[in-house]
VOGU-63610 format. One record per residue (C-alpha): residue in three letters; z, y, x. Coordinates in steps of 0.2 Angstrom, whole numbers, plus 5000, padded with zeros to 4 digits. Each point is the difference from the previous one (the first is absolute). Example, Ala and Ser with C-alpha at 12.3 -4.5 7.8 and 13.67 -1.06 7.14 Angstrom:
2
ALA503949785062
SER499750175006
# end
This chain:
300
UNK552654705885
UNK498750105010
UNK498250034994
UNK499149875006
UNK501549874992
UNK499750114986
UNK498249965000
UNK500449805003
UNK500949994985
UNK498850074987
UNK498749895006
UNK501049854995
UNK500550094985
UNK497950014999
UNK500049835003
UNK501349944986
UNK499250094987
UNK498449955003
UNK500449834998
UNK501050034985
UNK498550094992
UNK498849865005
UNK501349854993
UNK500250114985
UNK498150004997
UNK499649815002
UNK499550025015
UNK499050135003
UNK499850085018
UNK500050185006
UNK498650065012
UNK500850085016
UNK499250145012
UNK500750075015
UNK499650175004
UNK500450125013
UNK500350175000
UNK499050125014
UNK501350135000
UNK501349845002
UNK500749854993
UNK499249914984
UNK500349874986
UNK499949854992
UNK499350014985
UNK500149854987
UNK498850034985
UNK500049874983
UNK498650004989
UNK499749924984
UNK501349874999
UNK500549904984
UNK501150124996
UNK500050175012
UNK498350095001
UNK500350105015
UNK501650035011
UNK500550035017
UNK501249985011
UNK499950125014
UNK500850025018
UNK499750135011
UNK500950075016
UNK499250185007
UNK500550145012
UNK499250175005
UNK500250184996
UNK500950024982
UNK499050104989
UNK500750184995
UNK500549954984
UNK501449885004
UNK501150145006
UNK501250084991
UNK500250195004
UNK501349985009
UNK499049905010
UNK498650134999
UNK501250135007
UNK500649915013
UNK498149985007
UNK499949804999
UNK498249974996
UNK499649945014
UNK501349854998
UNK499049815000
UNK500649884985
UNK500249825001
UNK499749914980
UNK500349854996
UNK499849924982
UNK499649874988
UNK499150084983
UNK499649894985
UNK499150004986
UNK499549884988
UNK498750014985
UNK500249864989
UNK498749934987
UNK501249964984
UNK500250164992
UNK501949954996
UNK500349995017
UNK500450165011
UNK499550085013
UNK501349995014
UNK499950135016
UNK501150005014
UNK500150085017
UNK501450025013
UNK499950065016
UNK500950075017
UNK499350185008
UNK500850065016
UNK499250155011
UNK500650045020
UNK501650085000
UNK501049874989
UNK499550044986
UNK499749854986
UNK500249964983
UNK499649864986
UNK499250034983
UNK499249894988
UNK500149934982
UNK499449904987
UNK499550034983
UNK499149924985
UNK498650034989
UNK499849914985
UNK498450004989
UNK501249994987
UNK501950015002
UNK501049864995
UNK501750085000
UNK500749855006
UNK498949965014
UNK500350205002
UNK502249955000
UNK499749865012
UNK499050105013
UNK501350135000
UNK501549915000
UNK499149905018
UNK499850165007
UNK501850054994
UNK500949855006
UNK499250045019
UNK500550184999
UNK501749964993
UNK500349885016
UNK500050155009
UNK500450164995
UNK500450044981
UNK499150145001
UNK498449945004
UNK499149954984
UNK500250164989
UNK499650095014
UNK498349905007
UNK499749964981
UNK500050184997
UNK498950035016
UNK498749874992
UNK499950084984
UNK499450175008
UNK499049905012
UNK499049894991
UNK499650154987
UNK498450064994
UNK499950204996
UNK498650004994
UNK500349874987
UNK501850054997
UNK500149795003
UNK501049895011
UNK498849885009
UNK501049854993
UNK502049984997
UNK500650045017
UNK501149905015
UNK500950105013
UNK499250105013
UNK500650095016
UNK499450105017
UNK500850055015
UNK501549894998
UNK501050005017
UNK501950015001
UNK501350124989
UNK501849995001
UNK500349864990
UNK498449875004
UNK499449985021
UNK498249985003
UNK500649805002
UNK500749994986
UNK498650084989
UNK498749905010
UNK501049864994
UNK499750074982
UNK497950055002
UNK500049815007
UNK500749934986
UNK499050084989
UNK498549955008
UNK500649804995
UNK500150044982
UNK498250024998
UNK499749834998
UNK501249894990
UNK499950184987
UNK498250004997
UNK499649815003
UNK500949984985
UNK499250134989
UNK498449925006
UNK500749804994
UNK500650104983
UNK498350084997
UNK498649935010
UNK499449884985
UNK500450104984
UNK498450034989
UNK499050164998
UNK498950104991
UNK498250115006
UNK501050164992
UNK501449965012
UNK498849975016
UNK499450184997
UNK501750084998
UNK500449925015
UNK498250065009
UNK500850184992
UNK501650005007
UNK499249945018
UNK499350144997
UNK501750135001
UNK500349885016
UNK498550055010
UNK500250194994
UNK501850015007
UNK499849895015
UNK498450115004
UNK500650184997
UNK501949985004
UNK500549845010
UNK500850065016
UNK499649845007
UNK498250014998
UNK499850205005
UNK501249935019
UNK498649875002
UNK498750124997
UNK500550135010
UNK500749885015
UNK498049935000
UNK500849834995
UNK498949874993
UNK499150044983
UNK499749824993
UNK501849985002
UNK500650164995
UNK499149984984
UNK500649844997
UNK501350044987
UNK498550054987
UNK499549864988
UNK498449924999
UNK499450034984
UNK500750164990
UNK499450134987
UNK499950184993
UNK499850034980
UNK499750184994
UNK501550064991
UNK500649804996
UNK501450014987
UNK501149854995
UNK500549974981
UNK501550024993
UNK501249855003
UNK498849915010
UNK500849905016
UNK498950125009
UNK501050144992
UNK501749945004
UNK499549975019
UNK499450204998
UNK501650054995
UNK501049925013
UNK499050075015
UNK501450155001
UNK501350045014
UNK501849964999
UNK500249854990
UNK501549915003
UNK499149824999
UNK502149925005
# end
């Protein structure tokens, strides 16, 4: 497949999910904008708000080109003096913010880079974020994501799922942001896997995101709720915005590419919150959810 096949495809992957996420919430429609980028290329972005069941989410496309930015290059990159290569991107990012505190918060991204002189590689992921972690719900995700990987190289899943745990990590918390997926960049060909065959893989992937998280949503979407557990979840949107703020890749490549701000700050939630040195009790659920948000749990 070439870039602009590439392209095709994740817009019908847009397309499916879309309509999976607007089935999934009786019926409820995304707004959809098309933007263009001056420096080249553009979007199409697809924004939900206030369903029955998801507060905010989008589902975004975008296809751009230009000079790539200095901090795409490795330094063997830098030493060879290719700054002045142009990039081609293409991708579909997802985020979804749900209003049940039992349900989770579900990102997922996946996209194509090449620059002038053949050059190209696939990155991506998808990982969960739970206001409180069911370690079921936590086995299922994991085993979806697992039963993709496995399909095509045995190697994938601990090593994406390793890549995802020091991904989605916040230092500063000494936190993960939930429990995890998998997660890789700059995924191209290597002696055992062509770039076919691992696009084959990031495609795949890219399927999974609905029949996975449509079923967490039928499991949880109707389960009861408390106020205190409205505010823990308000509390843990919270470590989402401060990680996708201060350490998200994707948001610092839209940023410094002059991409589109309403749509690269889709991924933060509508509502969160901040409380001065919050604690949770001893045994509480919010406790146990605290003491799960570590790298390197083997959730299979």
């Amino acid at each position: 497949m070439n870039k602009i096949q590439i392209s095709d495809w994740l817009k019908k992957l847009q397309d499916t999910i879309c309509n999976d996420l607007e089935k999934a919430d009786d019926g409820s429609k995304f707004e959809e904008e098309i933007w263009e980028r001056k420096e080249g290329g553009g979007g199409r972005s697809r924004i939900f708000k206030d369903g029955k069941y998801i507060e905010k989410g989008g589902v975004l496309f975008s296809a751009v080109d230009g000079v790539a930015p200095e901090f795409l290059f490795t330094e063997k990159e830098h030493s060879n003096n290719v700054s002045s290569k142009y990039f081609f991107a293409t991708g579909l990012s997802i985020v979804i913010h749900p209003k049940n505190p039992m349900t989770p918060i579900i990102h997922m991204n996946i996209r194509y880079f090449e620059m002038d002189g053949g050059a190209r590689w696939l990155g991506g992921g998808i990982d969960l974020t739970p206001h409180y972690i069911v370690k079921e719900d936590a086995v299922f995700f994991h085993q979806a994501l697992k039963n993709v990987c496995d399909k095509h190289h045995p190697k994938y899943y601990n090593q994406f799922k390793k890549w995802a745990d020091d991904y989605f990590f916040i230092p500063h918390r000494n936190e993960t942001r939930g429990i995890g997926g998998v997660f890789f960049d700059r995924l191209n060909e290597n002696e055992e896997m062509s770039f076919n065959q691992n696009l084959a893989f990031w495609k795949e992937l890219g399927e999974t995101f609905s029949p996975t998280y449509l079923t967490l949503i039928q499991k949880t979407k109707n389960k009861t709720y408390t106020e205190l557990n409205k505010q823990w979840q308000l509390l843990r949107r919270g470590r989402y915005v401060e990680f996708n703020l201060i350490y998200d890749k994707g948001t610092k490549f839209g940023l410094e590419t002059n991409g589109r701000v309403e749509s690269i700050l889709m991924s933060l939630p509508k509502l969160a919150s901040w409380e001065y040195n919050f604690k949770t009790k001893p045994n509480s659920d919010e406790a146990k959810t605290t003491s799960l948000l570590k790298k390197e749990i083997n959730w299979i």
